[in-house]
N, C-alpha and C positions, 0 to 999 in steps of 0.2 A: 426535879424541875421539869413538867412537864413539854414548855415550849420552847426550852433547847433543842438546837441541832447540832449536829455534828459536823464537823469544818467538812469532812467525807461529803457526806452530804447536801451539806450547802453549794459545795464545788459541783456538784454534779446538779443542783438546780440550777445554778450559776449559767451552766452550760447548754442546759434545758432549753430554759426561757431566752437564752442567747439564740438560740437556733429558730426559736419558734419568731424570735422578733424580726433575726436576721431575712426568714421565711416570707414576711408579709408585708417586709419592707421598710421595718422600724430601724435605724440603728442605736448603738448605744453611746450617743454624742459625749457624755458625760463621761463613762469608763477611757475612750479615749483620748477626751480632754486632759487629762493627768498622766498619761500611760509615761510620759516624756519626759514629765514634771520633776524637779526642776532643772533647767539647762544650766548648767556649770559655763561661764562665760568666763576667758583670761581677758585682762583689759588692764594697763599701765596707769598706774596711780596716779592721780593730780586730775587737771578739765578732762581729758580723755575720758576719766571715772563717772567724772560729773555730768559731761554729755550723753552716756550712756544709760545714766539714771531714768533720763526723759523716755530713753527706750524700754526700759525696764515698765516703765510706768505706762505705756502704751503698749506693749504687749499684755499684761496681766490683763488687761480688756480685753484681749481677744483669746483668752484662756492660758494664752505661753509665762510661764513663771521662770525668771532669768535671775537665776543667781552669781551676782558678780563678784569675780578672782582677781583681787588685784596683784599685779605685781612688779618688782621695780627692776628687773633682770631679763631683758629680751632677748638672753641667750637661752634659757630655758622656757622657753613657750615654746614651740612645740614638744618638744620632748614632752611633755607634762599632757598637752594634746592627742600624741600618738599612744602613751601611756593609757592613756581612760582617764586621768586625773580630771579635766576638765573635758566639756562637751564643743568648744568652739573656740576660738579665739581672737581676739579685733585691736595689733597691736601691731602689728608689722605692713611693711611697704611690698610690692612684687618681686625689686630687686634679690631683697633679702631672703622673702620668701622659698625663689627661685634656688636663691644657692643653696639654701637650707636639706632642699629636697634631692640636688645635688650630691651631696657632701653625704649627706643621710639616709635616703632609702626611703624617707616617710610617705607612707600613702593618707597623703592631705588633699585637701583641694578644695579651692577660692568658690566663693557662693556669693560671694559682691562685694560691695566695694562700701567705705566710711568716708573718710577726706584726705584729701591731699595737706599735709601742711609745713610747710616750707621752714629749713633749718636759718637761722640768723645769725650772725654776727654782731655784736654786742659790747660798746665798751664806754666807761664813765674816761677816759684820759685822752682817747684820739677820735676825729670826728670821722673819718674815710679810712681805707686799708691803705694808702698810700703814706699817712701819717704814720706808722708802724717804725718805732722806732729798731734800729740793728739790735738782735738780740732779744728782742719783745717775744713774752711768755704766754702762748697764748693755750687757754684750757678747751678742751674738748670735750667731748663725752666716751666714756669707754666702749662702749655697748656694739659690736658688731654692726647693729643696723645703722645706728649716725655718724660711728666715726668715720666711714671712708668717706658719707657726705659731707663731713665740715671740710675735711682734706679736700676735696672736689672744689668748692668754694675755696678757698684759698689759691687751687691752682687755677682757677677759670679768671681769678684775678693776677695771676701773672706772680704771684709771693713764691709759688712753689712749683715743680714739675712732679711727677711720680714715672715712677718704673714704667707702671700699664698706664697709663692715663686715662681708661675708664674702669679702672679697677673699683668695685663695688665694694669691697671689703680690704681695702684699704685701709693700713696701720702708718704710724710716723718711720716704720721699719721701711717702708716702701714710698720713701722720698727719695728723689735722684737729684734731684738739685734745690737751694737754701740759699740764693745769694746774699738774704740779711739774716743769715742764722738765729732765725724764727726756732723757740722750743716751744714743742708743744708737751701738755701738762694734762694724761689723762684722768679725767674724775667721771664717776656715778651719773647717772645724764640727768639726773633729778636733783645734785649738788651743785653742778659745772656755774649753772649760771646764778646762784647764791654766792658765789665766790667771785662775782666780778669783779669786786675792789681790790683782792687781791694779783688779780691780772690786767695786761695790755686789754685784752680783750675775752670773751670766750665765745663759742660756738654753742647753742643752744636752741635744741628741737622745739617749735612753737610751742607744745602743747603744755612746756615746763614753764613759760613768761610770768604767769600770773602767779602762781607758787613762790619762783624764785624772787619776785620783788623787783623783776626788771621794768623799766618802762619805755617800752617801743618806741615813742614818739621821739625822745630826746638820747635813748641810747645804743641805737640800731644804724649800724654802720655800712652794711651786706646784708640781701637776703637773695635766696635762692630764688633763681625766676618761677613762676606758676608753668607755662609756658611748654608744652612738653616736656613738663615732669614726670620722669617716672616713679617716682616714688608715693604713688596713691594709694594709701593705707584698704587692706582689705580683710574681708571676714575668713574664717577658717575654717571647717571642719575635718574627720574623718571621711575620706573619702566613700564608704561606706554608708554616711549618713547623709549624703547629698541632697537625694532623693527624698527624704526623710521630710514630713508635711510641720516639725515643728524648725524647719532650719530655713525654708521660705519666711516662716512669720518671723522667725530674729531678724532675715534681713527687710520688710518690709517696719518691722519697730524701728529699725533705725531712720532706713530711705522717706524720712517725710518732712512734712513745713517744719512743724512742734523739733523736729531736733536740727533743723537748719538753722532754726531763728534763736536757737542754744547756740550753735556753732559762731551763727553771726554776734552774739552777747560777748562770748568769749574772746573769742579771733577777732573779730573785726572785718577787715577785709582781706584778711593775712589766711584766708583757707578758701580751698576749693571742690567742689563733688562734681564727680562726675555722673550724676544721675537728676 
């Protein structure tokens, strides 16, 4: 076949004509439109998923191709992060964050910020946390990052004290006082609030409402104030990759009207950005 070449070869024209364009001012927009492609995104299943689609879909316009990792364990995102497995992740709060990096070693770090959205309290049989019968079973979420927030919310309502009192990771292990010997019942935080009827109440991270069947209006007993919250959900990468021109454009797909006005469909007025 005459007008083969050899891979040898072509690399080394490849290389050529890279120089001569680099030379004269061209560059090669196109080679490194893909050099990145595709970003591995960690992101928690359920509307969190769905809001990010719109991101997805407004990147791919601007050349960044975002492939999304769902997953229903946010004890494993970073780890999976710092591995290589994925290239970012947009599923934890700073608290959490924080201690992760703590505890761990990982060289992460935050490149902006998604929403704020606020834990609830929830139940089909008492209208207030006051009605809480002695003994009422109330479900939580397992997951490191919300259960020391449901705990938090129950003690800022006067039901419970804890050891630390702003212990961020916070277990039922780390209650100091019960005067209505309240159990709590931990589940899967994308189960918790499917299971209301079988509890007093449960605690359940906004972004699960819709999923679980719950309906805010008439079964929202408590909700975490907006209000100098610190738990404002944010993006992740390798620290290493900060800098990196495809890690600006993930967070400019999210930061816009087109995935507020998803956030406002979803949430309602029950979420907040700080951007």
């Amino acid at each position: 076949m005459r007008f083969r070449v050899g891979l040898h070869k072509l690399t080394i024209l490849t290389i050529f004509f890279s120089a001569i364009l680099s030379a004269i001012g061209i560059g090669m927009p196109i080679l490194h439109a893909v050099e990145h492609n595709p970003i591995k995104l960690g992101v928690m299943g359920g509307d969190e998923e769905d809001v990010w689609k719109i991101a997805v879909d407004i990147a791919s316009k601007q050349g960044l191709h975002i492939e999304l990792v769902p997953f229903s364990d946010y004890s494993i995102i970073n780890e999976a992060l710092s591995a290589g497995d994925i290239d970012a992740n947009a599923m934890q709060h700073k608290p959490y964050f924080d201690a992760q990096l703590a505890q761990h070693g990982y060289k992460l770090s935050i490149i902006g910020h998604t929403a704020l959205f606020p834990i609830g309290v929830y139940s089909r049989k008492v209208k207030n946390l006051d009605e809480l019968r002695d003994g009422a079973i109330i479900g939580i979420p397992d997951d490191p990052s919300n259960e020391g927030r449901a705990l938090q919310i129950m003690a800022q309502a006067g039901l419970i004290t804890l050891k630390t009192p702003n212990a961020i990771l916070a277990t039922p292990l780390d209650i100091k006082d019960n005067p209505k010997k309240l159990k709590f019942q931990e589940m899967n935080s994308g189960i918790v609030g499917r299971a209301i009827a079988d509890f007093d109440a449960v605690i359940v991270n906004n972004t699960w409402i819709t999923s679980s069947g719950i309906n805010p209006d008439k079964e929202l007993i408590a909700l975490e104030k907006i209000e100098n919250n610190p738990y404002d959900n944010i993006i992740v990468v390798r620290t290493e990759d900060v800098t990196k021109p495809w890690a600006k454009k993930l967070v400019a797909a999210y930061q816009n009207d087109s995935v507020r006005n998803k956030l406002q469909h979803i949430f309602g007025k029950t979420f907040a950005t700080s951007w």
